[in-house]
Biopython code that builds the backbone (N, CA, C, O; Angstrom):
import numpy as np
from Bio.PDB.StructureBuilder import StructureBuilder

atoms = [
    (1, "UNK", "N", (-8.671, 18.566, -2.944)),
    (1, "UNK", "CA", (-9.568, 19.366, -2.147)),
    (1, "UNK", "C", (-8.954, 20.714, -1.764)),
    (1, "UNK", "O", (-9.674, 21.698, -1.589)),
    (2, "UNK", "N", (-7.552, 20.762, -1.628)),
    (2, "UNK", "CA", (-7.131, 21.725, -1.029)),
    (2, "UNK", "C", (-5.586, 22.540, -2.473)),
    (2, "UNK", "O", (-4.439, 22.985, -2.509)),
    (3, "UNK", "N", (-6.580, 22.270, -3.200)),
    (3, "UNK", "CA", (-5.903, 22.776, -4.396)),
    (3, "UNK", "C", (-5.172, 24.323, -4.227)),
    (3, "UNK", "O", (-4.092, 24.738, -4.646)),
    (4, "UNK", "N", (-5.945, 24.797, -3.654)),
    (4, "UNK", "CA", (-5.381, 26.850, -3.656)),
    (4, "UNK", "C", (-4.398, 26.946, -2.322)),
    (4, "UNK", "O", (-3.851, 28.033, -2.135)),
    (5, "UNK", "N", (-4.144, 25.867, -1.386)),
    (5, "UNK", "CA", (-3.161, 25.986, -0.715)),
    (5, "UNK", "C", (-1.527, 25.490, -1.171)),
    (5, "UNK", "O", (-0.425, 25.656, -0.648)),
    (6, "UNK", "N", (-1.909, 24.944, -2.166)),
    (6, "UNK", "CA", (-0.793, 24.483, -3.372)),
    (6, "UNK", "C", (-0.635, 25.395, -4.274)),
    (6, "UNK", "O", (0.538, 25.758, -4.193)),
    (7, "UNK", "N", (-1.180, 25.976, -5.105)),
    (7, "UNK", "CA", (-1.377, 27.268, -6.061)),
    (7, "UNK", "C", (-0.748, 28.230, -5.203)),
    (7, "UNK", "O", (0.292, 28.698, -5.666)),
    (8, "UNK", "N", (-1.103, 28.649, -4.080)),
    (8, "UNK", "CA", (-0.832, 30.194, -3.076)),
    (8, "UNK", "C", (0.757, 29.432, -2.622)),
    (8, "UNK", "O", (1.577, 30.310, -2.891)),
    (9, "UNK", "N", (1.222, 28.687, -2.283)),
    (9, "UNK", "CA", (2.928, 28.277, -2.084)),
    (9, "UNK", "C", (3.352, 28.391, -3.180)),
    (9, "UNK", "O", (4.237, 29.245, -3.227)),
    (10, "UNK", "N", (2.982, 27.594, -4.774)),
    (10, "UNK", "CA", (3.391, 27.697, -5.819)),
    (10, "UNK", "C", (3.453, 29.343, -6.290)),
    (10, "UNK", "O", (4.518, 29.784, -6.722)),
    (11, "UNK", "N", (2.571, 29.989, -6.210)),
    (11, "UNK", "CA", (3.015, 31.681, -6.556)),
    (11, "UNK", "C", (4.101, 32.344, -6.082)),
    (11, "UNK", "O", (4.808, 33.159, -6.675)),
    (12, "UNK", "N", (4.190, 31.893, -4.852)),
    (12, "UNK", "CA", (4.932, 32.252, -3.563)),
    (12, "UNK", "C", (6.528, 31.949, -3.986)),
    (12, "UNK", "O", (7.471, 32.610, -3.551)),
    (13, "UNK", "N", (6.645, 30.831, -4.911)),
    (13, "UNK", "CA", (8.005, 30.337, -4.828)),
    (13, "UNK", "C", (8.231, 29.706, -3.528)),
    (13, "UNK", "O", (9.425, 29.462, -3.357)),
    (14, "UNK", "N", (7.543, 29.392, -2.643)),
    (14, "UNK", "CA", (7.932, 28.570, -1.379)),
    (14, "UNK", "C", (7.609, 26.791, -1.744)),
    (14, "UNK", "O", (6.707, 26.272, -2.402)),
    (15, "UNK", "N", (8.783, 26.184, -0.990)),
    (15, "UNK", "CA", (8.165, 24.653, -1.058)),
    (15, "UNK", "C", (7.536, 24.146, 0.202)),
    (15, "UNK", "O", (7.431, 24.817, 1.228)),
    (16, "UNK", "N", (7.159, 23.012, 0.064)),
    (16, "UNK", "CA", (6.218, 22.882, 1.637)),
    (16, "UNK", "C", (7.175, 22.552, 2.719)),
    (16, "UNK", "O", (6.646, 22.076, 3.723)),
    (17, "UNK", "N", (8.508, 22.699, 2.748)),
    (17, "UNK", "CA", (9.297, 22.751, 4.012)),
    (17, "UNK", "C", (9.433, 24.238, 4.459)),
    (17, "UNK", "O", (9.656, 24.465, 5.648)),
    (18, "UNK", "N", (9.307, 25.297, 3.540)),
    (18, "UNK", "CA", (9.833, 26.498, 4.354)),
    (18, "UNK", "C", (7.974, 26.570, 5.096)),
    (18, "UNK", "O", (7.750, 26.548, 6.306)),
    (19, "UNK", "N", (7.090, 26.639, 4.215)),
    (19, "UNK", "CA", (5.778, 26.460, 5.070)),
    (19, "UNK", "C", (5.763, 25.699, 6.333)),
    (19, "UNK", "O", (5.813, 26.217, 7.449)),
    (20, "UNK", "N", (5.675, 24.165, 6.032)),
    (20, "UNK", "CA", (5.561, 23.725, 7.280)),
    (20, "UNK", "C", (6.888, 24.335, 8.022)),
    (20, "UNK", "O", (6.126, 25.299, 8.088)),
    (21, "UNK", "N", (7.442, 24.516, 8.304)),
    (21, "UNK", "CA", (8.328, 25.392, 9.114)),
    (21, "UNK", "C", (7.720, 26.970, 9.575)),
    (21, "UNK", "O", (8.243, 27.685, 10.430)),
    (22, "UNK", "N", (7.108, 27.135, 9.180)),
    (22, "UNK", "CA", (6.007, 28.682, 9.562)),
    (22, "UNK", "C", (5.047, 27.904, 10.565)),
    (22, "UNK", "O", (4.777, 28.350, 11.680)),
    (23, "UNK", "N", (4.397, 26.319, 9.912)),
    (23, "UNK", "CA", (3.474, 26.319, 10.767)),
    (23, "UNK", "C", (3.807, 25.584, 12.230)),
    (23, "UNK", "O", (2.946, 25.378, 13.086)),
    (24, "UNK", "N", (4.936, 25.298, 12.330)),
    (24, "UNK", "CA", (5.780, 24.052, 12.864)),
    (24, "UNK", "C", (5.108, 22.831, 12.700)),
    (24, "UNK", "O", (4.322, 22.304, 13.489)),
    (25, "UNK", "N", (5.406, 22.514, 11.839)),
    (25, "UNK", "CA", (5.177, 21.445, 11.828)),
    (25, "UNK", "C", (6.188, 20.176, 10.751)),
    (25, "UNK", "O", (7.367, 20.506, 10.883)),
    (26, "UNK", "N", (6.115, 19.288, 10.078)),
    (26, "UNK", "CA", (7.158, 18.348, 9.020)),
    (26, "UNK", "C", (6.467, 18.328, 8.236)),
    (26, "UNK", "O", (5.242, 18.392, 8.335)),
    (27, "UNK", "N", (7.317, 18.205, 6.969)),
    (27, "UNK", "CA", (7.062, 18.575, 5.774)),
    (27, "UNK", "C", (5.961, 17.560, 4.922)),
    (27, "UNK", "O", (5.333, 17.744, 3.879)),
    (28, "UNK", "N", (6.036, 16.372, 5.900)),
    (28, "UNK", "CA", (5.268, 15.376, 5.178)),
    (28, "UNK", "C", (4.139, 15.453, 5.894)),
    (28, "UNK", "O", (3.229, 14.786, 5.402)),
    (29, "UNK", "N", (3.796, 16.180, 7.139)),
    (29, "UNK", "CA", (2.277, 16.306, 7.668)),
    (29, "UNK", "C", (1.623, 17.513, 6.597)),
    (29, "UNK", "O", (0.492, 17.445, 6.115)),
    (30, "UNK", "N", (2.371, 18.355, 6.408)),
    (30, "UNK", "CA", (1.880, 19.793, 5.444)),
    (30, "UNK", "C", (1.474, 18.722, 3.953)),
    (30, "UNK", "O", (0.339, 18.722, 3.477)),
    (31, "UNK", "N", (2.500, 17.956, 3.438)),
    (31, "UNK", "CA", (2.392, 17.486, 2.550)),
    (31, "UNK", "C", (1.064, 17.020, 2.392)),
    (31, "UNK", "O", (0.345, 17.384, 1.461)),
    (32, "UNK", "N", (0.610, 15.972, 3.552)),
    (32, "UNK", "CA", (-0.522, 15.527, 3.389)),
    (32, "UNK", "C", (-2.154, 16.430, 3.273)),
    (32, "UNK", "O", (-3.199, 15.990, 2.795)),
    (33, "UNK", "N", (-1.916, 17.717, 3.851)),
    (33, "UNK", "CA", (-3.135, 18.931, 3.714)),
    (33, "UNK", "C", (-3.009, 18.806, 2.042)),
    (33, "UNK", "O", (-3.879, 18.230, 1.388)),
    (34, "UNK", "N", (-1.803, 19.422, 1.422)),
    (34, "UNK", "CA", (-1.741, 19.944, 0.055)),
    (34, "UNK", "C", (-2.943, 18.589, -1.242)),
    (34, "UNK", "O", (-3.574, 18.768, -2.283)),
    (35, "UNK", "N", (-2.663, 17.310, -0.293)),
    (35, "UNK", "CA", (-3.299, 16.043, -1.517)),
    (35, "UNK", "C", (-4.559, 16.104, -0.695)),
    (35, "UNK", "O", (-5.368, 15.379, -1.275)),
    (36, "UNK", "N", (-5.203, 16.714, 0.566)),
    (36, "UNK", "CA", (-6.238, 15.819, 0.754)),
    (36, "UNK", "C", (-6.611, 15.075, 1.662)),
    (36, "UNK", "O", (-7.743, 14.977, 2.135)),
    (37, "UNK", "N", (-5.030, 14.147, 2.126)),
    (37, "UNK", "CA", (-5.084, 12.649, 2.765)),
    (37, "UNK", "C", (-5.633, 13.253, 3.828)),
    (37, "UNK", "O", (-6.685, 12.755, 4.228)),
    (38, "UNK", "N", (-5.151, 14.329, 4.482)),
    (38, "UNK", "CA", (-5.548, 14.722, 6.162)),
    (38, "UNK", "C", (-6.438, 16.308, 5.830)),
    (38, "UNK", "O", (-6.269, 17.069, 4.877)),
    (39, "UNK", "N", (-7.209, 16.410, 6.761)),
    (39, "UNK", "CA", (-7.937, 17.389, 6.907)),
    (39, "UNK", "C", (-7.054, 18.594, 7.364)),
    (39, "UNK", "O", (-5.978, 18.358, 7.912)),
    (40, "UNK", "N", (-7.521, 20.026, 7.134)),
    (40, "UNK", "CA", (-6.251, 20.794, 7.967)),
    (40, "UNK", "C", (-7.488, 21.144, 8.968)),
    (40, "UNK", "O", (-8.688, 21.222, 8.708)),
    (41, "UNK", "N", (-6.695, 21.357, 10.376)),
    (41, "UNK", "CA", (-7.624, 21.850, 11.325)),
    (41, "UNK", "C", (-7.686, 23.512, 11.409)),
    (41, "UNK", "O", (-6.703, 24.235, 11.250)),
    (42, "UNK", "N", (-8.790, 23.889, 11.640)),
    (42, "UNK", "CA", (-9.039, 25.372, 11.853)),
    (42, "UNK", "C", (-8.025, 26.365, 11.896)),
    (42, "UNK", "O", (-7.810, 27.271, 11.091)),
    (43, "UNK", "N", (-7.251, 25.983, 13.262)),
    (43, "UNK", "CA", (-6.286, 27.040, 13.413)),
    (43, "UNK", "C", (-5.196, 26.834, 12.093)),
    (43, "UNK", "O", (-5.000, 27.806, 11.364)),
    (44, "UNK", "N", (-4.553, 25.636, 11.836)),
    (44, "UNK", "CA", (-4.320, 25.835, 10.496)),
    (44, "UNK", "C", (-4.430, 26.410, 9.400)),
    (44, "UNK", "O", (-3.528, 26.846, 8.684)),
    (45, "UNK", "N", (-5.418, 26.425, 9.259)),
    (45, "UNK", "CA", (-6.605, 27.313, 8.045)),
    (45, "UNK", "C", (-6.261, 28.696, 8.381)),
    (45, "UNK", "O", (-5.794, 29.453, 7.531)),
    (46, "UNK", "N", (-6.498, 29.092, 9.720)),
    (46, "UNK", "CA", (-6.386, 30.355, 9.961)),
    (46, "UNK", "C", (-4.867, 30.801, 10.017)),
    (46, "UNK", "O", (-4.745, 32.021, 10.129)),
    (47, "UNK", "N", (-4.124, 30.355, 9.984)),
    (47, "UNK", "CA", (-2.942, 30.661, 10.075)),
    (47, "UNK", "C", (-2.316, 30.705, 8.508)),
    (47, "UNK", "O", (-1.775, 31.756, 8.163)),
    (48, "UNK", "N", (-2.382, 29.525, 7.504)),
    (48, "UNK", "CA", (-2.623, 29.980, 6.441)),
    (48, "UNK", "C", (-2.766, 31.041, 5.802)),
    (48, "UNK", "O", (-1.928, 31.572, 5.072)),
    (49, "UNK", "N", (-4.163, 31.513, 6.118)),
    (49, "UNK", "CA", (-4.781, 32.603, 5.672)),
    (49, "UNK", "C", (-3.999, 33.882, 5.829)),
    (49, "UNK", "O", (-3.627, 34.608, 4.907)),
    (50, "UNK", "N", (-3.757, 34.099, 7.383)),
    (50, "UNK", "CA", (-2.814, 34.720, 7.658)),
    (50, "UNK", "C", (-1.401, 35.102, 6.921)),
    (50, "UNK", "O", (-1.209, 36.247, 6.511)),
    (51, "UNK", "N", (-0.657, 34.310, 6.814)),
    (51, "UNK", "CA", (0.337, 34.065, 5.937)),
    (51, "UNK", "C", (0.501, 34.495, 4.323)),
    (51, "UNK", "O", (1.365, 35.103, 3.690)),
    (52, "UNK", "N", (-0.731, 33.884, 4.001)),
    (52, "UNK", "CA", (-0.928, 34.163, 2.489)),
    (52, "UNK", "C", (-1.470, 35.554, 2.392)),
    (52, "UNK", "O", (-1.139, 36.274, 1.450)),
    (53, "UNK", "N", (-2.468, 36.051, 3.530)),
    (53, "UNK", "CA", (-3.225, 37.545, 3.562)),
    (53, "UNK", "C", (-3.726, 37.238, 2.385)),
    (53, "UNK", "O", (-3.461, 37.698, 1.274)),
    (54, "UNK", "N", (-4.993, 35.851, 2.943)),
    (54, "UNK", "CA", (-6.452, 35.884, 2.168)),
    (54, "UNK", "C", (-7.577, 35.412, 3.122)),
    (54, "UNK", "O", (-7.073, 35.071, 4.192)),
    (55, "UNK", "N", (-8.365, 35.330, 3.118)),
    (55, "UNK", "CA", (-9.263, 34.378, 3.737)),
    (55, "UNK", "C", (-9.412, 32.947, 3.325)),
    (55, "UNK", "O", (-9.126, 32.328, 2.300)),
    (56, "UNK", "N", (-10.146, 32.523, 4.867)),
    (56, "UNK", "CA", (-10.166, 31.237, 4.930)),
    (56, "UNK", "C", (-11.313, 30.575, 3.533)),
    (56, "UNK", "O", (-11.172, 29.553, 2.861)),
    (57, "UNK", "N", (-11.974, 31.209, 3.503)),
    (57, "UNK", "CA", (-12.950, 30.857, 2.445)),
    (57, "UNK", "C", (-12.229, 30.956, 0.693)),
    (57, "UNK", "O", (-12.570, 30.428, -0.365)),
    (58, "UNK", "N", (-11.384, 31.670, 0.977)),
    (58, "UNK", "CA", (-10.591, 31.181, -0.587)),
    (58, "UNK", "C", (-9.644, 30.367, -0.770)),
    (58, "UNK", "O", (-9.339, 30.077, -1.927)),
    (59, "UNK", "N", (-8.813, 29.690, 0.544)),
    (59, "UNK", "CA", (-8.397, 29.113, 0.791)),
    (59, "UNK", "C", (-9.070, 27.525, 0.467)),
    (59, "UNK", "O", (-8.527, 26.544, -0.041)),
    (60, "UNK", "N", (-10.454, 27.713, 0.974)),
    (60, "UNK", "CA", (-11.263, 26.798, 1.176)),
    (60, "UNK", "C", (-11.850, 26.391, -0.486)),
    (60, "UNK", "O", (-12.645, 25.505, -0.801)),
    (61, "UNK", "N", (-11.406, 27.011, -1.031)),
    (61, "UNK", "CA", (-11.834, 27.661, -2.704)),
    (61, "UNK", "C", (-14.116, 27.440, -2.439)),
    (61, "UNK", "O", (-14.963, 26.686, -2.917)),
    (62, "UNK", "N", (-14.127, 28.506, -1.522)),
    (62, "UNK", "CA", (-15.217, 28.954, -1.471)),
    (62, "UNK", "C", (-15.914, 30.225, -1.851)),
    (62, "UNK", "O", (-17.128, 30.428, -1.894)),
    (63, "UNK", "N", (-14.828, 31.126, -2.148)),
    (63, "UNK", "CA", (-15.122, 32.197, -3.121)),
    (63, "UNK", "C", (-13.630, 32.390, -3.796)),
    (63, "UNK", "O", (-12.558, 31.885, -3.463)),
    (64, "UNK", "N", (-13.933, 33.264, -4.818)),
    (64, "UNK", "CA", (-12.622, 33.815, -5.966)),
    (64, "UNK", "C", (-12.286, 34.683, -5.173)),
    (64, "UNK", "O", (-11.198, 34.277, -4.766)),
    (65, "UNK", "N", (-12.633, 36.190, -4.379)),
    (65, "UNK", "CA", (-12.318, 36.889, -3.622)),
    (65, "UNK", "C", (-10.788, 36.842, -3.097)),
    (65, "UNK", "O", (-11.116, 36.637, -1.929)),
    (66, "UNK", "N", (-9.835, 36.862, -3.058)),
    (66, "UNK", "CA", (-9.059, 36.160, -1.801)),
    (66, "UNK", "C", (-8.985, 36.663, -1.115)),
    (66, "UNK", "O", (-8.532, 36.046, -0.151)),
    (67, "UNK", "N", (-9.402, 38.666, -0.752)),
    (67, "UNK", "CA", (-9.434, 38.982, 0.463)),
    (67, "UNK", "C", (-10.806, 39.208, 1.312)),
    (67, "UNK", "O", (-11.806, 39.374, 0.613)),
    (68, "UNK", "N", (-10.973, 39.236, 2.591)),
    (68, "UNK", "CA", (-11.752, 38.648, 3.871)),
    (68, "UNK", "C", (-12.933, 39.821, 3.343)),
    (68, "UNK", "O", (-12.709, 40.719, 2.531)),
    (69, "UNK", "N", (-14.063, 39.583, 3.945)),
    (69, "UNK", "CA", (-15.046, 40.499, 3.792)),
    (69, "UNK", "C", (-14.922, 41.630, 5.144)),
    (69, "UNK", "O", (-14.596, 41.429, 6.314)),
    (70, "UNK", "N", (-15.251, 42.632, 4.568)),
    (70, "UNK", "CA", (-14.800, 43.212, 6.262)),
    (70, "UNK", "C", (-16.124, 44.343, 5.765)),
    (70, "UNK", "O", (-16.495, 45.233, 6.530)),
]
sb = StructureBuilder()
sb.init_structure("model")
sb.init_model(0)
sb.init_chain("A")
sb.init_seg("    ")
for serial, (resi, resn, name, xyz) in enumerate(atoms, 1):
    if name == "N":
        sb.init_residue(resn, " ", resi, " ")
    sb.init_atom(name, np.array(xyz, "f"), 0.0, 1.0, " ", f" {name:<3s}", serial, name[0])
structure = sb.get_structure()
C-alpha cells in the first residue's frame, strides 16, 4: 500500500533506521508503514512529505506529481 514511501528512502540511499530516527520513532514501527501491517497516521504522512519535499498525495500514490499543488 505504501509502496512510494519505500521507493522515496530507496532513492534517498537512506535505510528505515536513519528515517525512523527523523520521525522518532524504531525501526520496526517505520518498518511496519513501509509493508502495510500498520496504517501511518496523518502527522506522519505529513512529516514524510516534508522530508521527502513531496506531497502527501504522492506519497499516498494518489497522483504522479510529487510536488504539492499550490
Amino acid at each position: 500500500m505504501y509502496r512510494r514511501i519505500r521507493d522515496m528512502r530507496e532513492d534517498k540511499d537512506l535505510n528505515q533506521t536513519k528515517v525512523a530516527q527523523y520521525l522518532g520513532m524504531s525501526q520496526t514501527g517505520y518498518s511496519k508503514y513501509e509493508t502495510g501491517e500498520n496504517d501511518i497516521p496523518t502527522a506522519v504522512l505529513i512529516k514524510l512529505a516534508d522530508f521527502y519535499d513531496v506531497s502527501v498525495d504522492y506519497l499516498l500514490d494518489r497522483t504522479d506529481n510529487p510536488k504539492t499543488n499550490t
